[in-house]
C-alpha positions in Angstrom: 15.3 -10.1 -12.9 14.7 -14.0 -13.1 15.0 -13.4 -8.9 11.3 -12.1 -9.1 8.9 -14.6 -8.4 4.9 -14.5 -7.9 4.5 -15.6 -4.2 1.0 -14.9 -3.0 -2.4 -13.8 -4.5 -5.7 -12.9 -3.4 -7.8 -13.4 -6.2 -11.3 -13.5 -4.9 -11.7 -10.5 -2.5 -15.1 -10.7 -0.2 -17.8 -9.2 -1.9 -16.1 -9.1 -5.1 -18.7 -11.3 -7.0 -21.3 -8.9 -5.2 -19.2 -5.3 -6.6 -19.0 -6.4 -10.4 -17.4 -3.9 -12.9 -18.2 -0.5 -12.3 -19.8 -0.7 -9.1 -16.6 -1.4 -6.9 -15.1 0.6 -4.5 -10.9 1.9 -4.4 -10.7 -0.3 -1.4 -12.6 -3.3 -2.8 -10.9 -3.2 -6.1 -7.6 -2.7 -4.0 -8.4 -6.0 -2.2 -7.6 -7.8 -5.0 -3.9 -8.1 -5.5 -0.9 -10.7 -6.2 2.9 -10.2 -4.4 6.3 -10.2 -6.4 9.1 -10.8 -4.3 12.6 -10.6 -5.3 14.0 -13.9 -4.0 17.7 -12.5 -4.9 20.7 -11.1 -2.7 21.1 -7.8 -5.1 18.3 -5.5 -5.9 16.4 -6.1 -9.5 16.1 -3.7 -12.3 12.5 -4.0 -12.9 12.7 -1.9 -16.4 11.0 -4.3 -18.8 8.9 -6.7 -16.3 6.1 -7.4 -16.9 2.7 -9.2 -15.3 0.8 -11.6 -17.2 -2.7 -13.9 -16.6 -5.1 -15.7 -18.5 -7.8 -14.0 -20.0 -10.8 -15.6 -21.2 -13.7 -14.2 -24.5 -16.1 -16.5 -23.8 -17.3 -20.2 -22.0 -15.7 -22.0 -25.0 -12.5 -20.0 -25.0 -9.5 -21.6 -23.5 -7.5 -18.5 -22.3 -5.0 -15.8 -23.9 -2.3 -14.3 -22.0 -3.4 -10.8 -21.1 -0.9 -8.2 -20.1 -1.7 -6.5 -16.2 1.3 -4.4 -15.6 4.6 -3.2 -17.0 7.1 -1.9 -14.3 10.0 0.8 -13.7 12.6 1.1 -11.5 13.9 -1.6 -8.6 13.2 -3.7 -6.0 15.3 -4.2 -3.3 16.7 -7.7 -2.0 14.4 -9.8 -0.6 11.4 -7.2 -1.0 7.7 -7.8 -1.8 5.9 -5.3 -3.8 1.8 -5.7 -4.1 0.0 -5.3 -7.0 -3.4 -4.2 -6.4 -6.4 -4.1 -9.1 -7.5 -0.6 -10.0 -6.1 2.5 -9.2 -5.8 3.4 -5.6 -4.9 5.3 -3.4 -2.6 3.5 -0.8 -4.6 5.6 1.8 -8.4 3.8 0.2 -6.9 0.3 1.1 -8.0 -2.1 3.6 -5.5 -2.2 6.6 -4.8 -6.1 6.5 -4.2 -5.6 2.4 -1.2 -3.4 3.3 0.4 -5.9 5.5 3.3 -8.7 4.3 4.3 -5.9 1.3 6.8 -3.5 1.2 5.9 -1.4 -1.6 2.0 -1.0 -3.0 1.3 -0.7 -7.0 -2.3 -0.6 -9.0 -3.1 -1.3 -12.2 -4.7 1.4 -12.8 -7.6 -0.4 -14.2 -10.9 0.0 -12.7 -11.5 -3.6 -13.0 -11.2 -6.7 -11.0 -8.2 -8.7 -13.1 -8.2 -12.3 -11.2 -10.4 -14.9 -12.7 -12.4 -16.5 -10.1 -14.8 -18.8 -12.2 -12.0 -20.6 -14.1 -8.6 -20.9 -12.4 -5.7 -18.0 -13.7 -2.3 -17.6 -13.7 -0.2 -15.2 -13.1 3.0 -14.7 -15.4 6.1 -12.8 -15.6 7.8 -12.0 -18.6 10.9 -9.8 -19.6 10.1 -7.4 -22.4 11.3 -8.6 -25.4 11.6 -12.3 -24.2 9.2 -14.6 -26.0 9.0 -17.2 -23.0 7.1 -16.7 -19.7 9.9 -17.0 -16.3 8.0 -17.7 -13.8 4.0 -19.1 -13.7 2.2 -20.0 -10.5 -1.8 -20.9 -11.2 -4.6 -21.5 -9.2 -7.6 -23.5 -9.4 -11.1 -22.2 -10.5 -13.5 -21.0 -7.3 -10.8 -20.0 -4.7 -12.2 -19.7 -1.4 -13.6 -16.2 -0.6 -11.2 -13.7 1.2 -8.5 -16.0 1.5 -5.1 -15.5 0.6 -3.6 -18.3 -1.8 0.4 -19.0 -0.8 2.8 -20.5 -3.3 3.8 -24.2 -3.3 6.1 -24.7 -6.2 4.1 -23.5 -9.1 0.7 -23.7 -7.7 -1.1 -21.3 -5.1 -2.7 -23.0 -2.6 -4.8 -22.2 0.9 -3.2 -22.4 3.6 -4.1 -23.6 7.2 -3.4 -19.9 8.4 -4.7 -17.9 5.6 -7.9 -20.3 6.3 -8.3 -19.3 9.7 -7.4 -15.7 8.9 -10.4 -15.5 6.8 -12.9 -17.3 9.3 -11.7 -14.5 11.4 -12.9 -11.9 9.7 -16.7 -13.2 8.9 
């Protein structure tokens, strides 16, 4: 299980500040998502994982760990599997937000989850275990529409992801 790692996030959809709670679409929600990718040779037993970030009460508050998602079942070797805010469907997503996973999960929480105003985290943690295996943050304000890739323990934008979303504007 410890072959799971968070390896990209797209915490700041476009339009997202514009579709607050409520008011967002399946696909908008759904643009909003983080990949777990099992780094291993064998596949992982996901039974028991589960997906963590930072949530905040208030200005003054300096962040809980929030649960987003527990799992079932397995991931294959060398697999990525999306999780997407809200509740789907696959068939409501964006084309480009299907591409670079091989399976497609929602929260099922009609909510945006990624904090864009204060930087976030996300977290995975084995039921049971008191200590967090893998973190990878981000700062606060992450560009618009961009895709953040992992560098060590901290997402970061890319050149391409950069270019990607100048693209699309």
């Amino acid at each position: 299980m410890k072959t799971m790692k968070s390896v990209r996030i797209k915490p700041n959809p476009a339009g997202k500040d514009r579709n607050r709670r409520g008011q967002a679409t399946a696909s908008q929600l759904g643009a909003e998502w983080v990949d777990l990718k099992n780094e291993g040779s064998v596949p992982v037993d996901l039974d028991g994982l589960s997906l963590y970030h930072v949530a905040y009460s208030g200005a003054t508050d300096n962040g809980t760990w929030a649960k987003v998602q527990g799992f079932k079942g397995s991931l294959g070797a060398g697999k990525v599997m999306r999780v997407h805010s809200g509740s789907g469907p696959v068939t409501a997503l964006n084309p480009a937000d299907l591409v670079g996973a091989d399976e497609h999960v929602f929260t099922y929480k009609d909510n945006y989850i990624w904090n864009n105003d204060r930087g976030d985290c996300s977290a995975l943690q084995k039921d049971g275990e008191s200590d967090k295996f893998d973190k990878c943050w981000y700062d606060a304000k992450p560009p618009e529409g961009v895709i953040l890739q992992r560098v060590n323990g901290k997402f970061v934008v890319s050149a391409s992801s950069m270019a990607t979303a100048g693209s699309r504007r």
